[in-house]
Steps between C-alpha positions, in 0.01 A plus 500: 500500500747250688821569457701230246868436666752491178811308466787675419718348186823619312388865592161500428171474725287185358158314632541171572375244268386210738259427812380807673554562883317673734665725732326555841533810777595348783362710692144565323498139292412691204648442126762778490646378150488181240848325423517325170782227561768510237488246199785225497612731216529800669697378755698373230534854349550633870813244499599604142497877573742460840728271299543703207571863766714281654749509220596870490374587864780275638701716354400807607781664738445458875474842605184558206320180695546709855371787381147325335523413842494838702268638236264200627541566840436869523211422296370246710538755779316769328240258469454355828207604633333383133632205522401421831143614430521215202666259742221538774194427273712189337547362832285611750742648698491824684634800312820527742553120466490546150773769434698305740549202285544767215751656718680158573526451134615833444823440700618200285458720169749744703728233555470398094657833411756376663575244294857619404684402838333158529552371166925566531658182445840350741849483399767272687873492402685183579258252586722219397839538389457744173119453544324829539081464541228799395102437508244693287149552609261464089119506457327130484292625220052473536423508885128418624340657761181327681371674800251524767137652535631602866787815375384579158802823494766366750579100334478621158766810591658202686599346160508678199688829564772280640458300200513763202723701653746172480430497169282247468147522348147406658158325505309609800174295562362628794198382705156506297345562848690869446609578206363880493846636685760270370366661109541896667893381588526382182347853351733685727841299392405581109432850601907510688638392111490131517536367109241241383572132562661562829223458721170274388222404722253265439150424682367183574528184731641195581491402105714811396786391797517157371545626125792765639648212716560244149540784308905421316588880488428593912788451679434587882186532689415666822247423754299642792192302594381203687664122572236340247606692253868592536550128511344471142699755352851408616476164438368548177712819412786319632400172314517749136830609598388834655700706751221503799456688793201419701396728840178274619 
């Protein structure tokens, strides 16, 4: 049977409710899996879910966020050569291409955990006469991610380790070209003791990017892709008064 790629909502692994995708080797052109888009409602619960963690995981102490973090990076290590394997038949890419854009994704999960040091704030006494200054670094609230078919493991590490481990909560809607690795990171970051809500990813196309763009309750969205594209999503992001960041 082909293999049905879920979405993952609030905790929970769910099928898609909407138009079905195929997903193609690369390398063979063969059907590897079938992608059922997410619903306009799912999204919505995907939204829902990371707004609602967002309330007490903002909260949680720094240090507890850093070390979700190591736990995810010595799993990620432990499953390299896995994950590369995964990587390879999503992509097409040789298997030592592959674990190198695992590998490059890796390192940014290792510089999550240490999320303590860069999220200090700055004091400054005397400014202005009796005027001292201090600056605190707080989570936005629901971050987006939409990435790439071209580095399925490194662009999504890029982005929501950092993220989370800020205290924010995600959305991560990955390529539908390969979504078979970007659903195994996802696995492995519930496995390192991530609660439900704080990471969501949703399947689907240019119709589920739109919805996440408008969407009242997503405050900042994050980019890797081409011009065409990254044009459309930070001036429309942008337009819904979104924090964008757009790498085209």
């Amino acid at each position: 049977m082909t293999q049905r790629v879920p979405l993952f909502i609030n905790g929970e692994f769910v099928h898609g409710g909407g138009e079905t995708i195929p997903v193609i080797d690369p390398a063979t052109q063969n059907v590897i899996a079938e992608l059922p888009a997410a619903t306009e409602r799912e999204v919505d619960y995907a939204v829902a879910a990371a707004k609602e963690a967002f309330q007490s995981w903002r909260d949680v102490p720094v240090p507890e966020r850093a070390r979700l973090m190591m736990r995810y990076q010595a799993l990620l290590k432990e499953h390299h050569d896995e994950l590369g394997e995964i990587l390879a038949r999503d992509t097409g890419k040789t298997f030592e291409d592959a674990k190198g854009d695992v590998w490059r994704g890796i390192e940014v999960a290792e510089q999550a955990a240490n999320i303590p040091s860069m999220l200090m704030g700055e004091t400054v006494e005397n400014v202005a006469n009796g005027i001292d200054t201090y600056s605190i670094t707080q989570p936005v609230g629901v971050c987006v991610g939409v990435t790439p078919f071209n580095f399925p493991a490194m662009i999504p590490l890029w982005m929501f380790p950092l993220a989370i481990a800020s205290g924010n909560t995600f959305v991560l809607k990955p390529s539908e070209q390969v979504p078979l690795t970007p659903v195994r990171l996802v696995e492995l970051f519930i496995e390192a003791g991530a609660p439900k809500g704080v990471l969501n990813l949703v399947q689907g196309g240019a119709q589920q990017v739109d919805q996440l763009l408008n969407h009242p309750d997503v405050a900042a969205v994050s980019f890797v892709g081409s011009s065409r594209v990254g044009e459309h999503i930070y001036s429309t992001g942008t337009a819904a008064g979104k924090r964008v960041q757009c790498m085209m």
